[in-house]
MILOKE-374429 format. One line per 5 residues: for each residue x, y, z of N, C-alpha, C. Coordinates in steps of 0.2 Angstrom, whole numbers. Example, Ala and Ser with C-alpha at 12.3 -4.5 7.8 and 13.67 -1.06 7.14 Angstrom:
2
66/-28/39/62/-22/39/66/-16/39 ~ 64/-11/35/68/-5/36/64/0/39
This chain:
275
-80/-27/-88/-81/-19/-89/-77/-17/-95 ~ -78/-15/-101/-73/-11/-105/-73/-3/-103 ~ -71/-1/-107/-66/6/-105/-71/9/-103 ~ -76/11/-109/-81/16/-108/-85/15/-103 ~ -87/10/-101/-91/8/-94/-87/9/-89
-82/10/-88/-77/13/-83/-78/20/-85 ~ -77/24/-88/-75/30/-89/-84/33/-85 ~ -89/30/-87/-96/31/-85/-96/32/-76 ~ -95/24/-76/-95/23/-70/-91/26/-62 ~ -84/28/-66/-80/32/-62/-82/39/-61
-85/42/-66/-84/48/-64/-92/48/-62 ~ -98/42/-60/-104/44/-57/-100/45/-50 ~ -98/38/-49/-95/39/-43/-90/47/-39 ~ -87/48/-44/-82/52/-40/-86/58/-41 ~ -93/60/-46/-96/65/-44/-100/65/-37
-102/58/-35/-105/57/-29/-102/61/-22 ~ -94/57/-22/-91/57/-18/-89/64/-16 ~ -84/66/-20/-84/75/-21/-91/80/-17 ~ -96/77/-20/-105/82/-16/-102/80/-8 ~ -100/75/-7/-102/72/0/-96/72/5
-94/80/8/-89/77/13/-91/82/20 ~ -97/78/20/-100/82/30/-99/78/32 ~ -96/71/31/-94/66/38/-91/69/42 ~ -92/66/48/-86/66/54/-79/66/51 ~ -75/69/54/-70/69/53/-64/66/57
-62/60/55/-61/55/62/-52/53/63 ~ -51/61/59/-43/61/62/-44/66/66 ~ -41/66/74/-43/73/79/-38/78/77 ~ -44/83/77/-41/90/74/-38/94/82 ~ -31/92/83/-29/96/87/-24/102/85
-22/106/89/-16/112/87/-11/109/85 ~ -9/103/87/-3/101/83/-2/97/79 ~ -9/96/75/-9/94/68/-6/100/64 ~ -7/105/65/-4/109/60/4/110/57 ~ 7/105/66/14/106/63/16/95/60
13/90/60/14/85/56/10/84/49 ~ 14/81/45/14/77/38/9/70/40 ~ 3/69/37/0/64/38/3/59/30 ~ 5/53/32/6/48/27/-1/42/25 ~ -3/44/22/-9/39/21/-7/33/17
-9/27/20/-6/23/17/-13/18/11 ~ -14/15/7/-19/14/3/-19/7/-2 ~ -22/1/0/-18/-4/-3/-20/-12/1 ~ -16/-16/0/-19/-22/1/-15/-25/6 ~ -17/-34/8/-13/-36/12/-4/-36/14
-3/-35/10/4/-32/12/6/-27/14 ~ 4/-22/14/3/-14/15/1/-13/22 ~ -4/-17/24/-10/-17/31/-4/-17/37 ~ -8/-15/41/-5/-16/50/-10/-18/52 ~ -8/-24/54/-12/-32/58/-14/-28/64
-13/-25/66/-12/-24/75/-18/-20/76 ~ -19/-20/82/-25/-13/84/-33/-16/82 ~ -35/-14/80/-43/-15/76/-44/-17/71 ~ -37/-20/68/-39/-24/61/-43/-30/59 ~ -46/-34/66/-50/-39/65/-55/-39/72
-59/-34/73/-62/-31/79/-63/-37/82 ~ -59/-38/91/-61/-41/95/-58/-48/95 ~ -52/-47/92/-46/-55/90/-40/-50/92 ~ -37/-55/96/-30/-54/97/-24/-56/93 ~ -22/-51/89/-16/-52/85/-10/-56/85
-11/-58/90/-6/-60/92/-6/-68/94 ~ -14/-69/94/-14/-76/96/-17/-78/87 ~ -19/-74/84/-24/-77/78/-20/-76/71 ~ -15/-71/71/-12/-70/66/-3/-68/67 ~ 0/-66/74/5/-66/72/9/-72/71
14/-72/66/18/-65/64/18/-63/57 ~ 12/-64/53/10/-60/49/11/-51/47 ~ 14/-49/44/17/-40/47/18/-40/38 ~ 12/-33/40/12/-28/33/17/-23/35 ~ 21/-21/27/25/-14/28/25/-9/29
17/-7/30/15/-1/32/15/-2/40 ~ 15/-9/43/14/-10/50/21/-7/55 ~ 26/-5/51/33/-6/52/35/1/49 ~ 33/4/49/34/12/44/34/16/45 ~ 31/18/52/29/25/56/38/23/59
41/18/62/46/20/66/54/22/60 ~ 52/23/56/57/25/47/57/32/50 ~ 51/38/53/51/43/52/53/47/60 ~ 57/46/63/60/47/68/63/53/67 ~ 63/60/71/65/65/70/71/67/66
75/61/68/83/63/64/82/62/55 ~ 78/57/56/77/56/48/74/60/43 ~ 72/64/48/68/70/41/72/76/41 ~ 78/76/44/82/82/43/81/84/36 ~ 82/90/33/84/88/26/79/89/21
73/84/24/65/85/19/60/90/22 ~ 63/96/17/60/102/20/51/101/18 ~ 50/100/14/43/99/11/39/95/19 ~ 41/92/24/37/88/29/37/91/32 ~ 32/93/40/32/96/45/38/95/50
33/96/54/39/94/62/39/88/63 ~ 35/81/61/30/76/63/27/73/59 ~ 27/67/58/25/63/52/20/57/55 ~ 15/57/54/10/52/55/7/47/51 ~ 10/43/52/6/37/46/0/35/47
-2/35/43/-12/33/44/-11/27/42 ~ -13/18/41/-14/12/37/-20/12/37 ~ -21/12/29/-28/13/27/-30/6/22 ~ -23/1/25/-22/-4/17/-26/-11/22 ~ -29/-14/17/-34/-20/18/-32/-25/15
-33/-31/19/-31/-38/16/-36/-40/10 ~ -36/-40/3/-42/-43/-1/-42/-40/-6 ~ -39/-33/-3/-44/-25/-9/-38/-25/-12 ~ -45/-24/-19/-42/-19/-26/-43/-13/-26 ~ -43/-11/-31/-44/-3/-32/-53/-1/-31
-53/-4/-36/-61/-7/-34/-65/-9/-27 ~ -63/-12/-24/-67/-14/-18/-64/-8/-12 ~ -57/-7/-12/-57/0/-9/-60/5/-12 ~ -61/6/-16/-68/13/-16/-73/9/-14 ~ -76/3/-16/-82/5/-16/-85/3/-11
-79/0/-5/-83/-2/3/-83/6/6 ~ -81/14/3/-80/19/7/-73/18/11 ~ -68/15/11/-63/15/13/-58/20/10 ~ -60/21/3/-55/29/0/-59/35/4 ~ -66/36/5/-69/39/6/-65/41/11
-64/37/19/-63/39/24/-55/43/21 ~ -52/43/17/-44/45/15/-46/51/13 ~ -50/52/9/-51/59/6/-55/64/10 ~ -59/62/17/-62/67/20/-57/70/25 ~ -51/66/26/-47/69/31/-41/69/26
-40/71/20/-33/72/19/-33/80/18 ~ -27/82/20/-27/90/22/-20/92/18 ~ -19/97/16/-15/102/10/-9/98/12 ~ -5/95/10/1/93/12/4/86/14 ~ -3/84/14/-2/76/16/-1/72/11
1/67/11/4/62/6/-2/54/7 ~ -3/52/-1/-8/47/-3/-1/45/-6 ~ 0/38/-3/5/31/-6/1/26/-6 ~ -1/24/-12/-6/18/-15/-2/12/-18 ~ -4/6/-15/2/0/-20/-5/-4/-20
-6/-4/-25/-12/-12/-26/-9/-16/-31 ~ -14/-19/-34/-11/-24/-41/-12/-31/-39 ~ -10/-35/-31/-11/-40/-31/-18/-43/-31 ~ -22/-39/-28/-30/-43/-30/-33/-39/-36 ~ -32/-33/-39/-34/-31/-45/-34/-38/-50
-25/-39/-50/-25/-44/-57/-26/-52/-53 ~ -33/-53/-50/-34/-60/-47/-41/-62/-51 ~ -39/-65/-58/-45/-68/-63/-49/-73/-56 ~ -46/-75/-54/-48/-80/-51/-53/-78/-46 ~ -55/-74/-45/-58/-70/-38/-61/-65/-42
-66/-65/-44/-71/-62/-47/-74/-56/-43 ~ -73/-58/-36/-76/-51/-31/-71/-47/-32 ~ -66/-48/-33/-61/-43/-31/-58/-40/-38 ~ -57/-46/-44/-54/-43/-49/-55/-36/-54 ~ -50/-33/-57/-52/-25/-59/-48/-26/-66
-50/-26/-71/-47/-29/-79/-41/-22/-78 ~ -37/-23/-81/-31/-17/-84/-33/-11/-82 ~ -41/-10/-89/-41/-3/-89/-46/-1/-82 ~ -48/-6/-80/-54/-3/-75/-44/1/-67 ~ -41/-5/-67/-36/-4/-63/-33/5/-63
-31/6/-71/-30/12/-71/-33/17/-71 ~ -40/17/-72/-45/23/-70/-47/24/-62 ~ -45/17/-57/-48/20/-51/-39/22/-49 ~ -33/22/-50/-27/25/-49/-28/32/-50 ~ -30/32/-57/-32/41/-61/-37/45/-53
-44/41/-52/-44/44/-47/-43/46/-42 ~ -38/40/-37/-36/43/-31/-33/48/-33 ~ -28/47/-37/-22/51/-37/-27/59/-38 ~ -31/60/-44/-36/66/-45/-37/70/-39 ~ -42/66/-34/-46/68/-30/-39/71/-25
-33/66/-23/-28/68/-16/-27/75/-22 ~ -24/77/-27/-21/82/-27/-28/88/-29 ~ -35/88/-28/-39/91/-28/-40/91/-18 ~ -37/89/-14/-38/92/-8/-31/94/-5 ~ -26/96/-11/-20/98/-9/-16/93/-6
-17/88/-7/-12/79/-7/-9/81/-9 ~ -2/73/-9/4/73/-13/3/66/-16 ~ 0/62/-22/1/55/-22/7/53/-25 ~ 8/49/-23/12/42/-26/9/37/-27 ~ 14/34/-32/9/28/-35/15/21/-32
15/17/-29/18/12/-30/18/6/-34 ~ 22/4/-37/18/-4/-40/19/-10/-35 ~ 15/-15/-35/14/-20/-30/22/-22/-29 ~ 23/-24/-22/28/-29/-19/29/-36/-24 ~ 35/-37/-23/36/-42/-26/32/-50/-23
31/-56/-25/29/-62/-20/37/-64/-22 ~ 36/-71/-18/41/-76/-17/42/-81/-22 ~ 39/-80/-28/38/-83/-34/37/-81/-41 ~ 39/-81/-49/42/-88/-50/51/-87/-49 ~ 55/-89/-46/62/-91/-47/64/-95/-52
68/-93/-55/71/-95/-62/81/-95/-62 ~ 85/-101/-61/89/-100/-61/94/-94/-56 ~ 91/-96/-49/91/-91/-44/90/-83/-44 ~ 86/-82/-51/83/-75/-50/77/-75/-49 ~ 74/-71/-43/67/-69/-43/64/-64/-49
57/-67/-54/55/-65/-58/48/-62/-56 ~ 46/-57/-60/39/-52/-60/31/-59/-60 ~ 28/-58/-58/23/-61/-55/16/-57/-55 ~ 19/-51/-58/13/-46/-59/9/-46/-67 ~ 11/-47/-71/11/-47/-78/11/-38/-79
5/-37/-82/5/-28/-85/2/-25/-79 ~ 3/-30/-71/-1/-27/-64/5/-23/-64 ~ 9/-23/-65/17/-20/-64/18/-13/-69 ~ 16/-16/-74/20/-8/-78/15/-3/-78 ~ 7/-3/-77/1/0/-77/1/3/-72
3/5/-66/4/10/-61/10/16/-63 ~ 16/13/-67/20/17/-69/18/21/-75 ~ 14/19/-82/10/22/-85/7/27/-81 ~ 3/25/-77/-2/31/-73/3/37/-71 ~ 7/35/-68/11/41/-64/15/44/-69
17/43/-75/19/47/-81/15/50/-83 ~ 9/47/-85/4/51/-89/3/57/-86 ~ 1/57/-78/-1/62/-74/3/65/-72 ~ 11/65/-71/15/68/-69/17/67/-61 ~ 16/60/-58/16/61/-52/21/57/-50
23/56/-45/30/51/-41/27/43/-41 ~ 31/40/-43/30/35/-42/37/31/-39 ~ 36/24/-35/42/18/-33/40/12/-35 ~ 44/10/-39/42/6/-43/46/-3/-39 ~ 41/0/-34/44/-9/-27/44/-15/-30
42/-15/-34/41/-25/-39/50/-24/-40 ~ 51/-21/-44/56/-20/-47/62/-21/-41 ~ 63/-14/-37/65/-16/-32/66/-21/-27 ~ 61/-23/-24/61/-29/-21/62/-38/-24 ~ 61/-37/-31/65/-44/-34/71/-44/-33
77/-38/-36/81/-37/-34/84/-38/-27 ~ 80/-35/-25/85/-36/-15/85/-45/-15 ~ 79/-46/-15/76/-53/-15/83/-58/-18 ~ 82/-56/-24/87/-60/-29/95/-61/-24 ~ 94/-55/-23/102/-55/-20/102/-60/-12
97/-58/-10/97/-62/-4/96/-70/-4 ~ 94/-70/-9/93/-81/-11/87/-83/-10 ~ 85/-86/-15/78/-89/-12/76/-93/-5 ~ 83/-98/-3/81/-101/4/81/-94/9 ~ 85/-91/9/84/-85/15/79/-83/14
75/-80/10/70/-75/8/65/-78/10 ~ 64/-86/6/57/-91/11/58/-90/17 ~ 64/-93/21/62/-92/29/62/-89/32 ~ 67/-82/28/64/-76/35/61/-71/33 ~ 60/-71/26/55/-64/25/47/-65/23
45/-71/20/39/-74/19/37/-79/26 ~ 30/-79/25/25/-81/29/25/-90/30 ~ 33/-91/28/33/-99/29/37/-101/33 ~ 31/-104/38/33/-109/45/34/-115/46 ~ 36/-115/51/37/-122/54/33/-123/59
29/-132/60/26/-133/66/27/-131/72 ~ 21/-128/76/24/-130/83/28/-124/85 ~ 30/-118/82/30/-113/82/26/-105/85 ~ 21/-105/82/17/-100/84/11/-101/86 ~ 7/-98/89/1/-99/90/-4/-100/85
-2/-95/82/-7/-94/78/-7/-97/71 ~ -1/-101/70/1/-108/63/2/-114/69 ~ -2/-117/72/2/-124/76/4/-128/69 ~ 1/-128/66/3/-131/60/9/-130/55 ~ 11/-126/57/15/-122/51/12/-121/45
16/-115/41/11/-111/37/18/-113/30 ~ 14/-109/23/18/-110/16/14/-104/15 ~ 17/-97/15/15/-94/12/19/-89/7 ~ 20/-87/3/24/-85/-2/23/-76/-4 ~ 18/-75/0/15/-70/-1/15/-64/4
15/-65/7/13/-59/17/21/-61/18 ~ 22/-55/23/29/-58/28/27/-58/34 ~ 35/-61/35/36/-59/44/38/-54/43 ~ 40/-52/51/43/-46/53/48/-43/48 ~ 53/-49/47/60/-48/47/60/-44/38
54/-48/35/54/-46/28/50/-38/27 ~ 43/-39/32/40/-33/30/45/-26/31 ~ 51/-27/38/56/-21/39/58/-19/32 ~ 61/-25/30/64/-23/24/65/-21/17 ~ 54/-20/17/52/-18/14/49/-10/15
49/-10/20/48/-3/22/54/-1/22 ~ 60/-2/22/65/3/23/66/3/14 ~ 64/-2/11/65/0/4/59/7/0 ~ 56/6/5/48/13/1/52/18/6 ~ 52/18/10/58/24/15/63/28/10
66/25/8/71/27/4/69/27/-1 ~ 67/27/-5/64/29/-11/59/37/-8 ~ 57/35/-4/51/42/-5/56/48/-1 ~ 60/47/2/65/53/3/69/55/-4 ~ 72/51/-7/73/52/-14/70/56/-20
64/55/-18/56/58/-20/56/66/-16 ~ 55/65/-11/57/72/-7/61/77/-9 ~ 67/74/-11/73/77/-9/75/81/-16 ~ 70/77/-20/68/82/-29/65/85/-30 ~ 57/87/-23/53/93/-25/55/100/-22
């Protein structure tokens, strides 16, 4: 795809999209929606919450835990006492996961999965977008989104949420568990890192710049800690769902994706506490 075929193409699409919102509406409209902040969350396997209907008719718990994305772990951040202060949010804060293991920017639109973001998002709710891991995956031709395509599909969620009275954020992708250099964790993104914060300059929007942060935390914690308790690397004979044990360098356990969500927690009150 070069530019201009992106510039085409996005905006058939997004003229599409915009004509078309008589779907169902599949957040329940009740009376006290009016007093919660909906948190839409948008974005890839790190991001997702395993649990519930995320692989229709398997139990999480026998097939994939302890696999745990940071948006899985997020909703219990926004506990009444915590939003003292953040006048900008309601009485009540509800996180939506809207994040999919695999998806780019590109493949979340174009399975309809932005769609469902945009037909229920209502004056005040918040779009938090972190992709970059499957965008910059040369290898994976399904999924891949060259630089510029990356930054015109960011252009439009960010577009369309503040055209239904959203608030977007941009994240930049999580850090992985690799490369270490001299016991410092180093970037892994290449220009998948700095081209989210480009976008949120250009357009004037908030951004948390998680690569950056999370290398840091990471850094400090050491790499043997961080393999064994914040990545997806097991031991035999452990879980159900690794009898083998697993080397994953990518997803977490529990202990890591907390850690991760209390660092986008803290940042987006920070973000708050400015507007």
């Amino acid at each position: 795809m070069n530019k201009t075929f992106n510039h085409i193409i996005l905006f058939l699409v997004a003229a599409f999209l915009l004509s078309s919102c008589q779907s169902r509406n599949a957040v329940a409209k009740t009376k006290s929606d009016k007093k919660v902040t909906h948190i839409f969350l948008i974005g890839d396997s790190t991001m997702a919450d395993y649990t519930g209907n995320y692989e229709p008719g398997k139990d999480y718990m026998k097939v994939r835990y302890p696999v745990t994305g940071w948006g899985q772990v997020f909703q219990p951040f926004f506990v009444k006492d915590s939003l003292k202060g953040l006048m900008s949010l309601k009485d009540s804060v509800k996180i939506i996961d809207r994040a999919h293991g695999g998806r780019s920017t590109r493949t979340f639109f174009q399975e309809g999965r932005w769609r469902y973001v945009y037909e229920n998002l209502k004056p005040g709710d918040y779009v938090m977008m972190q992709f970059g891991h499957n965008d910059g995956s040369e290898k994976h031709t399904e999924r891949y989104v060259n630089i510029e395509g990356y930054k015109e599909f960011l252009r439009l969620f960010v577009t369309q949420t503040i055209q239904k009275g959203g608030k977007p954020i941009i994240i930049t992708p999580v850090a992985r568990n690799f490369p270490w250099k001299d016991g410092k964790l180093e970037n892994v993104h290449g220009e998948y890192w700095q081209a989210p914060i480009d976008i949120a300059k250009e357009m004037n929007v908030p951004h948390i710049d998680l690569n950056k942060i999370s290398m840091d935390f990471f850094t400090k914690k050491g790499q043997d800690y961080v393999s064994s308790h914040y990545f997806m690397n097991l031991p035999e004979g452990v879980y159900e769902a690794y009898p083998k044990g697993n080397k994953d360098n990518t997803h977490f356990q529990p202990e890591g994706a907390k850690v991760v969500a209390q660092m986008v927690f803290t940042e987006f009150k920070n973000i708050i506490k400015t507007k």
